[in-house]
Backbone atoms as SQL, in Angstrom:
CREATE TABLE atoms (id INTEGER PRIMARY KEY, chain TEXT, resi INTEGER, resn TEXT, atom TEXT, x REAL, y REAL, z REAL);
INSERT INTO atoms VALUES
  (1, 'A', 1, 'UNK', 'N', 0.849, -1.165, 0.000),
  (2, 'A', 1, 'UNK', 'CA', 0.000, 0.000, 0.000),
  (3, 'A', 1, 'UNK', 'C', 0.894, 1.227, 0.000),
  (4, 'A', 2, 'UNK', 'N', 0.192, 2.651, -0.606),
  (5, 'A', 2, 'UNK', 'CA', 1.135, 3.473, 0.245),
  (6, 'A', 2, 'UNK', 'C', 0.345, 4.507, 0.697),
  (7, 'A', 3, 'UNK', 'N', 1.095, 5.523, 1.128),
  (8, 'A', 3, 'UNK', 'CA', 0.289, 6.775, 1.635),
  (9, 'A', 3, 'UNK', 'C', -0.223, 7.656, 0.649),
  (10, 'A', 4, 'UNK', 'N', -1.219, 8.107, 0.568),
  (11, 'A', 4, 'UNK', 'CA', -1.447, 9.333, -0.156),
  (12, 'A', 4, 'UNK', 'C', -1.653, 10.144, 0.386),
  (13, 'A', 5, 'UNK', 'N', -1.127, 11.107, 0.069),
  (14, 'A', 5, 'UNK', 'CA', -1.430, 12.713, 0.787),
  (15, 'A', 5, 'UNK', 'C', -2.978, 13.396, 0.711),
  (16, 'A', 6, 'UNK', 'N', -3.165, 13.818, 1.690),
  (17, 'A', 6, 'UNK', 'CA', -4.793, 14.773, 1.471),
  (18, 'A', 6, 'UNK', 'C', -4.504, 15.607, 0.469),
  (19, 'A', 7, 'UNK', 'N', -3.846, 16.527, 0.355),
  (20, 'A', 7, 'UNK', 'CA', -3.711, 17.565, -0.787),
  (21, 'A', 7, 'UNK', 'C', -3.304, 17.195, -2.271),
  (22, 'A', 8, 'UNK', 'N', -2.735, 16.081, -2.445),
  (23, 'A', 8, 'UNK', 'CA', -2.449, 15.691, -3.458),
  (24, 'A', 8, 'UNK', 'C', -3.990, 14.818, -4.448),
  (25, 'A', 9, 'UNK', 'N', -4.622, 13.518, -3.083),
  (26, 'A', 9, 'UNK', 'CA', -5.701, 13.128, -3.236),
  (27, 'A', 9, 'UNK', 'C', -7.017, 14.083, -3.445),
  (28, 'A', 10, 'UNK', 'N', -6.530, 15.391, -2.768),
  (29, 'A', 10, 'UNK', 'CA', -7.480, 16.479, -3.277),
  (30, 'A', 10, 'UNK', 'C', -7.333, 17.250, -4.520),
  (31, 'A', 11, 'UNK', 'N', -6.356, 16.633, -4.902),
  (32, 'A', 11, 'UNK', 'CA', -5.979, 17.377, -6.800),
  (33, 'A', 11, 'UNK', 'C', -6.993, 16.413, -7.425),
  (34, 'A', 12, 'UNK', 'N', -6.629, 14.670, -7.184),
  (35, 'A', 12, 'UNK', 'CA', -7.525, 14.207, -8.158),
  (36, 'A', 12, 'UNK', 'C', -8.592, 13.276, -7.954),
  (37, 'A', 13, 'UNK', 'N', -9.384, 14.274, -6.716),
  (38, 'A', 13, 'UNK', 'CA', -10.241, 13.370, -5.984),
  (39, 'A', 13, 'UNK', 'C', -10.745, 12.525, -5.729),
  (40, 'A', 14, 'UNK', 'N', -9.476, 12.291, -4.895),
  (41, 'A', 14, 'UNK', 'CA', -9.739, 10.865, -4.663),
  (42, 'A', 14, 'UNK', 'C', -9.887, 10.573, -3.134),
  (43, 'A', 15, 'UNK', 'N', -9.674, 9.696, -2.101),
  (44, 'A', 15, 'UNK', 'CA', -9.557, 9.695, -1.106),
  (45, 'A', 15, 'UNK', 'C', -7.879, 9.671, -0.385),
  (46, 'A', 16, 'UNK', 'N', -7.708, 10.327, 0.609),
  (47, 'A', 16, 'UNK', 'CA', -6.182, 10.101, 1.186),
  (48, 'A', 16, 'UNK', 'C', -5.859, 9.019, 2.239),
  (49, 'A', 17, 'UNK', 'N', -4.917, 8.871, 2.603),
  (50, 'A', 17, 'UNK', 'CA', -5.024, 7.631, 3.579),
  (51, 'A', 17, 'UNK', 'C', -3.797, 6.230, 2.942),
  (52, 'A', 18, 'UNK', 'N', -4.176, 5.469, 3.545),
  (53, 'A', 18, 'UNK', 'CA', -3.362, 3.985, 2.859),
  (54, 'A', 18, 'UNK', 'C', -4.081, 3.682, 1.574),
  (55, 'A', 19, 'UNK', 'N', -3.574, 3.551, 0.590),
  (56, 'A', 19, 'UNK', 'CA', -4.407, 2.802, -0.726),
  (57, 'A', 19, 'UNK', 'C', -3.794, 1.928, -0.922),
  (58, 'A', 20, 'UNK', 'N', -4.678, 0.905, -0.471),
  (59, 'A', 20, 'UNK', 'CA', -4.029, -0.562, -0.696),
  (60, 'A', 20, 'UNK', 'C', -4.561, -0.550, -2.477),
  (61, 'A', 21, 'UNK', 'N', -3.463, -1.332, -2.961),
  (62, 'A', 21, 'UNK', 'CA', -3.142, -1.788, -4.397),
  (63, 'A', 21, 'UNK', 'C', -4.045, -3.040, -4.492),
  (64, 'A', 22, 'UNK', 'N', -4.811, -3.479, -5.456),
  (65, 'A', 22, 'UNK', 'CA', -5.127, -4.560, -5.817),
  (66, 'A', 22, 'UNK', 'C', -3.542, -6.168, -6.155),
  (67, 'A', 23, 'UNK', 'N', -4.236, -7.079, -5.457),
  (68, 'A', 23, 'UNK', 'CA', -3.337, -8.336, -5.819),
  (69, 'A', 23, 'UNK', 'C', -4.327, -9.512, -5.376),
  (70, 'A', 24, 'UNK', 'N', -4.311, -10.456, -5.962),
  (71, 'A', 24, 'UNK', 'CA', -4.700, -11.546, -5.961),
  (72, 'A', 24, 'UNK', 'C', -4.913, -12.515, -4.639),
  (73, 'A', 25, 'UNK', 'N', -3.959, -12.109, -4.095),
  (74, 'A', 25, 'UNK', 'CA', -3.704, -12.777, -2.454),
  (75, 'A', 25, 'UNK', 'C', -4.229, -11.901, -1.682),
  (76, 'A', 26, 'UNK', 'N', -4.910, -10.701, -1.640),
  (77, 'A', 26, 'UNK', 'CA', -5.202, -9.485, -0.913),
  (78, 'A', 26, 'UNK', 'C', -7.215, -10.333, -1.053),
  (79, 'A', 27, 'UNK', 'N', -7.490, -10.068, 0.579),
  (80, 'A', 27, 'UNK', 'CA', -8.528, -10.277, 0.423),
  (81, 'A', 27, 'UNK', 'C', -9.901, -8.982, 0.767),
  (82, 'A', 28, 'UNK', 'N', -10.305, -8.829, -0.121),
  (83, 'A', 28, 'UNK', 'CA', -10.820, -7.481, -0.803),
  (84, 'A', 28, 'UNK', 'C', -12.021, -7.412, -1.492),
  (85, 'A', 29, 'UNK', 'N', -13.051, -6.872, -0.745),
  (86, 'A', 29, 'UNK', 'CA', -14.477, -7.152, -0.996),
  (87, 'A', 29, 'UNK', 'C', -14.973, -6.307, -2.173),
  (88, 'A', 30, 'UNK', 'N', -14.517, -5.242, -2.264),
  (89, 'A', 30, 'UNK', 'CA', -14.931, -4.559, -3.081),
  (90, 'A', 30, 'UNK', 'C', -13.769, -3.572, -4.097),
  (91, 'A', 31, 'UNK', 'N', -13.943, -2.930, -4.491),
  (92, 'A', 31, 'UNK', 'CA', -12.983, -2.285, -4.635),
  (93, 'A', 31, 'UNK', 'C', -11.491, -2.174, -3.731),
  (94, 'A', 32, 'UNK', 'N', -10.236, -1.563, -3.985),
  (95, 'A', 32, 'UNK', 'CA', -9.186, -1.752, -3.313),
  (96, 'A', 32, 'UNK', 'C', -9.893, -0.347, -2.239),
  (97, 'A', 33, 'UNK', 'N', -9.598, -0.959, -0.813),
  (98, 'A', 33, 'UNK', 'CA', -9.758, 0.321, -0.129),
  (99, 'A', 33, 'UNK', 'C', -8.572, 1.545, 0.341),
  (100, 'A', 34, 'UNK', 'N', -8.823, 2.438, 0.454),
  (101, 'A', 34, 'UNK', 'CA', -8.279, 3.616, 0.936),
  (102, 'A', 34, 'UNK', 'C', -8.170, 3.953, 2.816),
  (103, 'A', 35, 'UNK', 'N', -7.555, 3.778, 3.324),
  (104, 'A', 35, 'UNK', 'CA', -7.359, 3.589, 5.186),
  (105, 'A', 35, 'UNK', 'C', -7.147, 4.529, 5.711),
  (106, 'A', 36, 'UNK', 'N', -8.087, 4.856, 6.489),
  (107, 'A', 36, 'UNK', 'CA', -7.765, 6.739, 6.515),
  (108, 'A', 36, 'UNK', 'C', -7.803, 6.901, 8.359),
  (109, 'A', 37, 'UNK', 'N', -7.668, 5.168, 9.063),
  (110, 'A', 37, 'UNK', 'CA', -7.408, 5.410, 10.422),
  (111, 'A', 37, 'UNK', 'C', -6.908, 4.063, 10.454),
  (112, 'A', 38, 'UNK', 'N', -6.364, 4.459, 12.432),
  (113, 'A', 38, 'UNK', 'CA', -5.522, 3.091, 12.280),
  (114, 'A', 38, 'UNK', 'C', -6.120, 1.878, 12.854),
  (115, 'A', 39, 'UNK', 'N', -7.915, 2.144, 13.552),
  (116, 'A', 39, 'UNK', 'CA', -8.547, 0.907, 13.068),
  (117, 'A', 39, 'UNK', 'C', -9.196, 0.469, 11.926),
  (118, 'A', 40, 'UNK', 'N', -9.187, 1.360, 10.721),
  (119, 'A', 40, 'UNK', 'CA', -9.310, 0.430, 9.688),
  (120, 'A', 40, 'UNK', 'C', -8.248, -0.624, 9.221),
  (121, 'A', 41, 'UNK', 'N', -7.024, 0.260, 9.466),
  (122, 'A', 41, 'UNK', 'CA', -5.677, 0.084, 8.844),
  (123, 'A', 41, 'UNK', 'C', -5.152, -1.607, 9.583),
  (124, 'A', 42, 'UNK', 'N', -5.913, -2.266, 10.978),
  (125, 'A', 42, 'UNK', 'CA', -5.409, -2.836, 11.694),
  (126, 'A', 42, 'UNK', 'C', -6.326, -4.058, 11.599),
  (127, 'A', 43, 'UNK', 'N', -7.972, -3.450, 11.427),
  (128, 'A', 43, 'UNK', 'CA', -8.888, -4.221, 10.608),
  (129, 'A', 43, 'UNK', 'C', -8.831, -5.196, 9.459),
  (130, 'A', 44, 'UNK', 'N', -8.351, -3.974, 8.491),
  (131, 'A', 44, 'UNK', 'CA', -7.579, -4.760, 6.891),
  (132, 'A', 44, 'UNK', 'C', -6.565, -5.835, 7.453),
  (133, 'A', 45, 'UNK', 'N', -5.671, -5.482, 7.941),
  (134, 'A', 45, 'UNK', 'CA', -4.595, -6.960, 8.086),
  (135, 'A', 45, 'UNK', 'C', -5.194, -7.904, 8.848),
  (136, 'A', 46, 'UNK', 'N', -5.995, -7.604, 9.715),
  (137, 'A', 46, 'UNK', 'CA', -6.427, -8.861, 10.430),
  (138, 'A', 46, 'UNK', 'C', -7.036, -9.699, 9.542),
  (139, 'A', 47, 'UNK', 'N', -7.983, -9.058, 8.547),
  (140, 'A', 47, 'UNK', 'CA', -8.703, -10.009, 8.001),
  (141, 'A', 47, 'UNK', 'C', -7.849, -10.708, 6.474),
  (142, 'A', 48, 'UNK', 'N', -7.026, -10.573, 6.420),
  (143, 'A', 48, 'UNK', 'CA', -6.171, -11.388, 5.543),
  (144, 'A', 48, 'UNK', 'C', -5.656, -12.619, 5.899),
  (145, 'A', 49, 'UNK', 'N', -5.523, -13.518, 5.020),
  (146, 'A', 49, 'UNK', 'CA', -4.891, -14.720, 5.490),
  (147, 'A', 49, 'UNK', 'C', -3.045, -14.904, 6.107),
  (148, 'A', 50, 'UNK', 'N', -3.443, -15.439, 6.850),
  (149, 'A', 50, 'UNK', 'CA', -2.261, -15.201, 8.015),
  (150, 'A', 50, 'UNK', 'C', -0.855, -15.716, 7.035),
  (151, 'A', 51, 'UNK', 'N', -0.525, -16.312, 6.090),
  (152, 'A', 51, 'UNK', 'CA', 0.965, -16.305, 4.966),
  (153, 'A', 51, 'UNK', 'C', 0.747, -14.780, 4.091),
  (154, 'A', 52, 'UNK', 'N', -0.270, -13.986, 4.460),
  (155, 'A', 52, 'UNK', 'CA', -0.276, -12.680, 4.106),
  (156, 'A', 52, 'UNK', 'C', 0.343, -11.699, 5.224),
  (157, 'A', 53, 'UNK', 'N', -0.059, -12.059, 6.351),
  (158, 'A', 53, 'UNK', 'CA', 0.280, -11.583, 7.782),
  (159, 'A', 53, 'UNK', 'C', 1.694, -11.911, 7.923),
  (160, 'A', 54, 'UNK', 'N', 2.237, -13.135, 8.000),
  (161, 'A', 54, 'UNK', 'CA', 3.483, -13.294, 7.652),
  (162, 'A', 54, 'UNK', 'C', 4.662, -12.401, 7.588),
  (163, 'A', 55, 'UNK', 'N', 4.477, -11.889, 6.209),
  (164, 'A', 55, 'UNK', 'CA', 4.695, -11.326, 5.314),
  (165, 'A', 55, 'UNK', 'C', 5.003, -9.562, 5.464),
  (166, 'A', 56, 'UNK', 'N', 4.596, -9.636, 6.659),
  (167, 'A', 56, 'UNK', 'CA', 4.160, -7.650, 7.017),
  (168, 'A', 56, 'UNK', 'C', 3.368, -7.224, 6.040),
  (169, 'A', 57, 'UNK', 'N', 3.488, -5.563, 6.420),
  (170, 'A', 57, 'UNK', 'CA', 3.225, -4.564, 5.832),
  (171, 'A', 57, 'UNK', 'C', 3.901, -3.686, 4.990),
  (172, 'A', 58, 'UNK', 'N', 3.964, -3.547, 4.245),
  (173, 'A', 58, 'UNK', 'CA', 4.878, -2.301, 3.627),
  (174, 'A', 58, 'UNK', 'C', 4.141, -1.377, 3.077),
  (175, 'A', 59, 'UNK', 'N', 4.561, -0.289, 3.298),
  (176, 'A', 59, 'UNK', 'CA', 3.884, 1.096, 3.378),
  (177, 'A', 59, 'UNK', 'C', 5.071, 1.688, 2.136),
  (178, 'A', 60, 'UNK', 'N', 4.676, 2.627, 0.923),
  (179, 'A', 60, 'UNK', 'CA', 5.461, 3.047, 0.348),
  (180, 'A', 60, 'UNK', 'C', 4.939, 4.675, 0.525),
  (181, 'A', 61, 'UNK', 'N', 6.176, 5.674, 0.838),
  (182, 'A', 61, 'UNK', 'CA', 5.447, 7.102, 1.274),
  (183, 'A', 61, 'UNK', 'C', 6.178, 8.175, -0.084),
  (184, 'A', 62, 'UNK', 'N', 5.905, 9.218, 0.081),
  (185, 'A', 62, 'UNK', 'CA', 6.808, 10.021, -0.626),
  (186, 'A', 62, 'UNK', 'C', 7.504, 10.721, 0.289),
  (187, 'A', 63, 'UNK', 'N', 7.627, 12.317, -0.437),
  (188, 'A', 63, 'UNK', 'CA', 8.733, 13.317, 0.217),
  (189, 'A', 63, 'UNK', 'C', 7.399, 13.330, 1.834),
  (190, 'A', 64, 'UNK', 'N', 8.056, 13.349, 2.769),
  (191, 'A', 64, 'UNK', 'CA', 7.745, 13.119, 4.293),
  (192, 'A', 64, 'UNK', 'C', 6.897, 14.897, 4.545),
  (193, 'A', 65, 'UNK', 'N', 7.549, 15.897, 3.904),
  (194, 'A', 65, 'UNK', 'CA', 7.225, 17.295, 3.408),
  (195, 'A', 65, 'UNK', 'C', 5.968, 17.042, 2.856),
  (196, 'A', 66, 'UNK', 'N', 5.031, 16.079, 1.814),
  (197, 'A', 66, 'UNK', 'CA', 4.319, 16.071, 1.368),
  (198, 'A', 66, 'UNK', 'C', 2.761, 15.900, 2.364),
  (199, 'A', 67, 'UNK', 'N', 3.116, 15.575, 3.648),
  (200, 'A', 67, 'UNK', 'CA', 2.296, 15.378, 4.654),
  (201, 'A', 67, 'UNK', 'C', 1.863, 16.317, 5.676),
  (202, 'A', 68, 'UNK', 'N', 0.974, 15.793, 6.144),
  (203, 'A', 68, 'UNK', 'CA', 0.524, 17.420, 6.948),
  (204, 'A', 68, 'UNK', 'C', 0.737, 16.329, 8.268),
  (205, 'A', 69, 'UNK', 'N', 0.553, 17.657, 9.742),
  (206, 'A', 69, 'UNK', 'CA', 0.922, 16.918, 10.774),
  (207, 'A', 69, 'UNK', 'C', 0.294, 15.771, 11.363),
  (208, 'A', 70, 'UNK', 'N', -1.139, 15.960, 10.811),
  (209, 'A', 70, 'UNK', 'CA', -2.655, 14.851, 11.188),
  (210, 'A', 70, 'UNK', 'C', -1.759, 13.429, 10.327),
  (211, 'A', 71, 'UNK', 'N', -1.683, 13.614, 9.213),
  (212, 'A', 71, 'UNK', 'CA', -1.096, 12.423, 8.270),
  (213, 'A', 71, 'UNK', 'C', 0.039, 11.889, 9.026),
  (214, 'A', 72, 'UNK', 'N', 1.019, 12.420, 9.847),
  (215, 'A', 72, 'UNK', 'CA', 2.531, 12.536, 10.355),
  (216, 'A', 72, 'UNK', 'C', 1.926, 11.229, 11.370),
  (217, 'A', 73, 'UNK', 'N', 0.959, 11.769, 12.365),
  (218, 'A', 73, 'UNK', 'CA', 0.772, 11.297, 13.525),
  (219, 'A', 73, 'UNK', 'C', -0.203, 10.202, 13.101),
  (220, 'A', 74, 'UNK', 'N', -1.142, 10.009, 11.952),
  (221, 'A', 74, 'UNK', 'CA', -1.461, 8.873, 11.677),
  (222, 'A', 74, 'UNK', 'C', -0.658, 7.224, 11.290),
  (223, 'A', 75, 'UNK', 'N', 0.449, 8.211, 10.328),
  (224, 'A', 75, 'UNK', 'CA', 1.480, 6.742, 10.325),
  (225, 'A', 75, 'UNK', 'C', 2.304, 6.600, 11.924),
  (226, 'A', 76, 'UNK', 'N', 2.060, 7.653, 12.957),
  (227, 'A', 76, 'UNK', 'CA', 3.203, 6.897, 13.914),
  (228, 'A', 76, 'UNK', 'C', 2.182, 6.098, 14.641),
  (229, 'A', 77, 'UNK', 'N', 1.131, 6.417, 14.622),
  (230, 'A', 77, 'UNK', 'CA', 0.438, 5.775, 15.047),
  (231, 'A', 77, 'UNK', 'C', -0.298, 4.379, 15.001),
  (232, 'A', 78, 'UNK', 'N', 0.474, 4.291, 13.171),
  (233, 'A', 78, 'UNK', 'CA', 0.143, 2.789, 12.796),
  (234, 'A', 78, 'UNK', 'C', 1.159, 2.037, 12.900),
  (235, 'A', 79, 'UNK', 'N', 2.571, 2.466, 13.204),
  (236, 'A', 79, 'UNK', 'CA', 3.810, 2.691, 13.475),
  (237, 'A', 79, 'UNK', 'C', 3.309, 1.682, 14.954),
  (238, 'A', 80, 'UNK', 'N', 3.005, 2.128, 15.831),
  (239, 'A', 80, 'UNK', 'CA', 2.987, 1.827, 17.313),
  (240, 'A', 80, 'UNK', 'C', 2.498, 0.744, 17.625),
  (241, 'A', 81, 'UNK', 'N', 0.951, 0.770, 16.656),
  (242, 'A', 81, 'UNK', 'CA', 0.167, -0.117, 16.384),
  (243, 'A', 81, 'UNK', 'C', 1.262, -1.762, 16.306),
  (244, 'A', 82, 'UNK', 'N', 1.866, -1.354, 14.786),
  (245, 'A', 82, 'UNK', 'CA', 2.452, -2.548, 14.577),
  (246, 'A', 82, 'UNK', 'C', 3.496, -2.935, 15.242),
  (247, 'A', 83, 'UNK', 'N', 4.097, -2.042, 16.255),
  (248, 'A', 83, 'UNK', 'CA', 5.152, -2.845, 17.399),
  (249, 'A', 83, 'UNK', 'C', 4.595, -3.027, 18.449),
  (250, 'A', 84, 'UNK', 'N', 3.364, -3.038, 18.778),
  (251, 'A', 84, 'UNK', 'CA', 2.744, -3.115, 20.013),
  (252, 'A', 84, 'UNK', 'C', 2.682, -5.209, 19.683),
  (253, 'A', 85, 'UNK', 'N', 2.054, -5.255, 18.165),
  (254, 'A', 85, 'UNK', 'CA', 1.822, -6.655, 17.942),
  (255, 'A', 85, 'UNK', 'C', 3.112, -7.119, 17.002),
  (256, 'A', 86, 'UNK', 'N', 3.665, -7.991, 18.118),
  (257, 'A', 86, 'UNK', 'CA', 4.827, -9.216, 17.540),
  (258, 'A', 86, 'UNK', 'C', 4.460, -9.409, 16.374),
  (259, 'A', 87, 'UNK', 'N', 3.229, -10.164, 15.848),
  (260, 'A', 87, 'UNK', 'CA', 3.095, -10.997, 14.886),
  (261, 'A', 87, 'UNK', 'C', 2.890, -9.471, 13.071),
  (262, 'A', 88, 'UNK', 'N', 2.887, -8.238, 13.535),
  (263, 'A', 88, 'UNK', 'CA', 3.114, -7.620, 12.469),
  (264, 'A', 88, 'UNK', 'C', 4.113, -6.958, 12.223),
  (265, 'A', 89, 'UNK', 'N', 4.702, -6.916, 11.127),
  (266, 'A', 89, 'UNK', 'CA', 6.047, -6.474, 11.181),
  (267, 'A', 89, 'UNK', 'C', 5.792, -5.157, 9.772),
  (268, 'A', 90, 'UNK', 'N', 6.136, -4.012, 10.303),
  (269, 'A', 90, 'UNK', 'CA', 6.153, -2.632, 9.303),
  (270, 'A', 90, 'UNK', 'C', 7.246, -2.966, 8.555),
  (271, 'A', 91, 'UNK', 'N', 7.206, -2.296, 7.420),
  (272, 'A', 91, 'UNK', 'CA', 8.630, -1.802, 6.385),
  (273, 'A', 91, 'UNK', 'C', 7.793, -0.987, 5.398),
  (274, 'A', 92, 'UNK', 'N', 8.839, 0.428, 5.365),
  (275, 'A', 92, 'UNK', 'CA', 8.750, 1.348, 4.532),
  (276, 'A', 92, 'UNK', 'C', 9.420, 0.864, 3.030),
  (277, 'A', 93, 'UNK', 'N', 9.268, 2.052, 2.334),
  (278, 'A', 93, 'UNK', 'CA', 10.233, 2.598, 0.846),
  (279, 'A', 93, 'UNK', 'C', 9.721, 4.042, 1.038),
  (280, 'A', 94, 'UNK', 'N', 10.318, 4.662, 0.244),
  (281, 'A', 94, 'UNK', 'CA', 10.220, 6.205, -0.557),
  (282, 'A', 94, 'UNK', 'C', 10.260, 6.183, -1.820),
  (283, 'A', 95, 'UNK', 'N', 9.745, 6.583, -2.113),
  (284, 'A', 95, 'UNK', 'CA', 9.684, 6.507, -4.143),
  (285, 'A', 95, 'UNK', 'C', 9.659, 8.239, -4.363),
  (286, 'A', 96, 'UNK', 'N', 10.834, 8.391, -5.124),
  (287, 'A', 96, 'UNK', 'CA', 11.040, 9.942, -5.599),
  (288, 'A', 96, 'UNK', 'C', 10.740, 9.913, -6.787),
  (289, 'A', 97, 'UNK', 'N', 10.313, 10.961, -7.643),
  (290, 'A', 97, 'UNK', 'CA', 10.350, 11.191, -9.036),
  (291, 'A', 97, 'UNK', 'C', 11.469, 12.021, -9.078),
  (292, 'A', 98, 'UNK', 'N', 12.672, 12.042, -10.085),
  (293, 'A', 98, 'UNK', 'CA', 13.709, 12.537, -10.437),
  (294, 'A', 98, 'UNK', 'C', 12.917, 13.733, -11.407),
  (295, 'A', 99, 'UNK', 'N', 14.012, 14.912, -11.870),
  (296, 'A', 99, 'UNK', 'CA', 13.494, 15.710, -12.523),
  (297, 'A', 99, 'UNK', 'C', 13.261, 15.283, -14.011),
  (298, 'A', 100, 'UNK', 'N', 14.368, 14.172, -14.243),
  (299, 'A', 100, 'UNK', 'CA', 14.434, 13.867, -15.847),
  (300, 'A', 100, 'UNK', 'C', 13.458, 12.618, -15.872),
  (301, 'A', 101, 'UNK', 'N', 12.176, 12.703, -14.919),
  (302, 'A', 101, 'UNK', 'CA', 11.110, 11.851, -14.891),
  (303, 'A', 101, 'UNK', 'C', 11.273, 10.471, -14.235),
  (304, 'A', 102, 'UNK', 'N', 12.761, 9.636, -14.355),
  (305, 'A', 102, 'UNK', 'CA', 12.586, 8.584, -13.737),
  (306, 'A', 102, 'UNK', 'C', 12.379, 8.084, -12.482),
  (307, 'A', 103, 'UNK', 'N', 12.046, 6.917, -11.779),
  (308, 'A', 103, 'UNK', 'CA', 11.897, 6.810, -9.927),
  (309, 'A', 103, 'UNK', 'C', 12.557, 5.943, -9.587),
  (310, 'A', 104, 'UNK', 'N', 12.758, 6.660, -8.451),
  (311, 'A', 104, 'UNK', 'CA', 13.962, 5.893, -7.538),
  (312, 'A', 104, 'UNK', 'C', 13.123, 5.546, -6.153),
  (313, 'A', 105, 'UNK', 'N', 13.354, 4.482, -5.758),
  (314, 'A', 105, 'UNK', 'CA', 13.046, 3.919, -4.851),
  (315, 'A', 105, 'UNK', 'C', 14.018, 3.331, -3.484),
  (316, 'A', 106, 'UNK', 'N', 13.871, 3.949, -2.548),
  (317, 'A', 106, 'UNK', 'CA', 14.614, 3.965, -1.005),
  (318, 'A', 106, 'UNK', 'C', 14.379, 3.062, -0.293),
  (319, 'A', 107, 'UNK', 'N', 14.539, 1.916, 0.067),
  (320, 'A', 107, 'UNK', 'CA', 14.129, 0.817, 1.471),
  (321, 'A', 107, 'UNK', 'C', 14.633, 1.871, 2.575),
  (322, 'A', 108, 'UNK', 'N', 14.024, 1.581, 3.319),
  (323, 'A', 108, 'UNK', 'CA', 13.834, 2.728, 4.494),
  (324, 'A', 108, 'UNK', 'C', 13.574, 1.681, 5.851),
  (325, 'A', 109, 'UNK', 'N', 14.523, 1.999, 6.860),
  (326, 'A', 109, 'UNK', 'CA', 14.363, 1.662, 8.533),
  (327, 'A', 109, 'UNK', 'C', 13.679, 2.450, 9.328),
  (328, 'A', 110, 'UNK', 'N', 12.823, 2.065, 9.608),
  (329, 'A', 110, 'UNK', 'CA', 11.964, 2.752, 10.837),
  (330, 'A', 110, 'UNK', 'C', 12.786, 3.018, 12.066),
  (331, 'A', 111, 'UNK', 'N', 12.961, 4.477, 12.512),
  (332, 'A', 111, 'UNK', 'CA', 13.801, 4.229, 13.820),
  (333, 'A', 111, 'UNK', 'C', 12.689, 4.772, 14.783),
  (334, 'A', 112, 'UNK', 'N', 12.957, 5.920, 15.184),
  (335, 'A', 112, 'UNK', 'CA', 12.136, 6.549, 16.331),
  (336, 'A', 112, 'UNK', 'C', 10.893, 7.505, 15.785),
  (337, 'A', 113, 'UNK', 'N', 11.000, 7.648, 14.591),
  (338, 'A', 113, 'UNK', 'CA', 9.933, 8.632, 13.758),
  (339, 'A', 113, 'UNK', 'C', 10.398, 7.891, 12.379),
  (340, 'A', 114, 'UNK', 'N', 9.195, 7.861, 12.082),
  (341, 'A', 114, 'UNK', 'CA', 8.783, 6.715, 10.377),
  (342, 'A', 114, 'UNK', 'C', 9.155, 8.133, 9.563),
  (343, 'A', 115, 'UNK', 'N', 9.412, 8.934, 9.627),
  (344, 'A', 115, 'UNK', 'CA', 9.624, 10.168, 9.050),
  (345, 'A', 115, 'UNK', 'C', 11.048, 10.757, 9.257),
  (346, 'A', 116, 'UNK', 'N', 11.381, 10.068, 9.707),
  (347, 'A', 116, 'UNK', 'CA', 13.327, 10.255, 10.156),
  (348, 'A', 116, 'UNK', 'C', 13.816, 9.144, 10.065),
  (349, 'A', 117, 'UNK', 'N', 14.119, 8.034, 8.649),
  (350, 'A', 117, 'UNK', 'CA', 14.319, 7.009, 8.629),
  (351, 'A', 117, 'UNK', 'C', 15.748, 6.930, 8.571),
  (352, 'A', 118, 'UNK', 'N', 16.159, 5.636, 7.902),
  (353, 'A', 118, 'UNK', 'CA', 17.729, 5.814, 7.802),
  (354, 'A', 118, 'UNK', 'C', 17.332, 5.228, 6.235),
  (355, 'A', 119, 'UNK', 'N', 17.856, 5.472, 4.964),
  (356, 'A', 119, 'UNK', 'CA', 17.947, 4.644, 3.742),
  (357, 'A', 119, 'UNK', 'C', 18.654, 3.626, 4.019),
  (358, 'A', 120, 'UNK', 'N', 18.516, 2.154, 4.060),
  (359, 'A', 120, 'UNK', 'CA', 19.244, 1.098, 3.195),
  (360, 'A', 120, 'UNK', 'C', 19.720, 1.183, 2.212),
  (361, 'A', 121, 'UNK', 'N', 20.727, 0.782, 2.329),
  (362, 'A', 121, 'UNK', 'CA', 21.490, 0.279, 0.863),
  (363, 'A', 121, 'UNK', 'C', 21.237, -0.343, 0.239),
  (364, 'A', 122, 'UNK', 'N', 20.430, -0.261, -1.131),
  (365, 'A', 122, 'UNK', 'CA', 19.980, -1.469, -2.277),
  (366, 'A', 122, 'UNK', 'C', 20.954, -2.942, -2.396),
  (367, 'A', 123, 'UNK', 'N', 20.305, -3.962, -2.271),
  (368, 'A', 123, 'UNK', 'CA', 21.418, -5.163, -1.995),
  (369, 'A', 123, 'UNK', 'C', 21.892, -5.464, -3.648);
């Protein structure tokens, strides 16, 4: 899934929040949903099959700037969520758009703020 920004989702109205991506193994009643708290957000994984659970979460965000402070405190909060429970395990990325259009993509460590990460080194 990743984050979408309110202001950005308000360019092309859409909803902001987590937008989970459609996949085959994702179990998904209707359309892919959009998670705009962190009991929906905690809801959705529960009800997946547990080699989905497995597996974590990964959250893909952009520039951390692109968020307002409500959005900030929603991911630490899903952040908390998922170290409170052993059995879920978070992992970020960052996906930039370069100016000459192409994207680059960051694996990212969660340390003390999901917004003050450290980049990994691409293996």
């Amino acid at each position: 899934m990743h984050m979408l920004p309110k202001r950005v989702a308000d360019l092309g109205g859409g909803k902001w929040g987590f937008a989970v991506t459609y996949a085959k193994y994702l179990k998904i009643e209707a359309d892919p949903p959009t998670l705009q708290t962190t009991k929906e957000f905690l809801s959705f994984v529960r009800t997946q099959d547990e080699a989905v659970q497995e597996n974590g979460v990964w959250i893909v965000i952009t520039d951390p700037e692109a968020y307002s402070a409500g959005e900030k405190a929603l991911l630490e909060d899903v952040k908390v969520a998922c170290k409170k429970n052993p059995l879920l395990s978070l992992s970020a990325a960052e996906r930039t758009c370069q100016t000459d259009g192409s994207v680059t993509t960051s694996y990212i460590e969660p340390d003390d703020s999901i917004f003050s990460m450290r980049r990994l080194p691409r293996e």
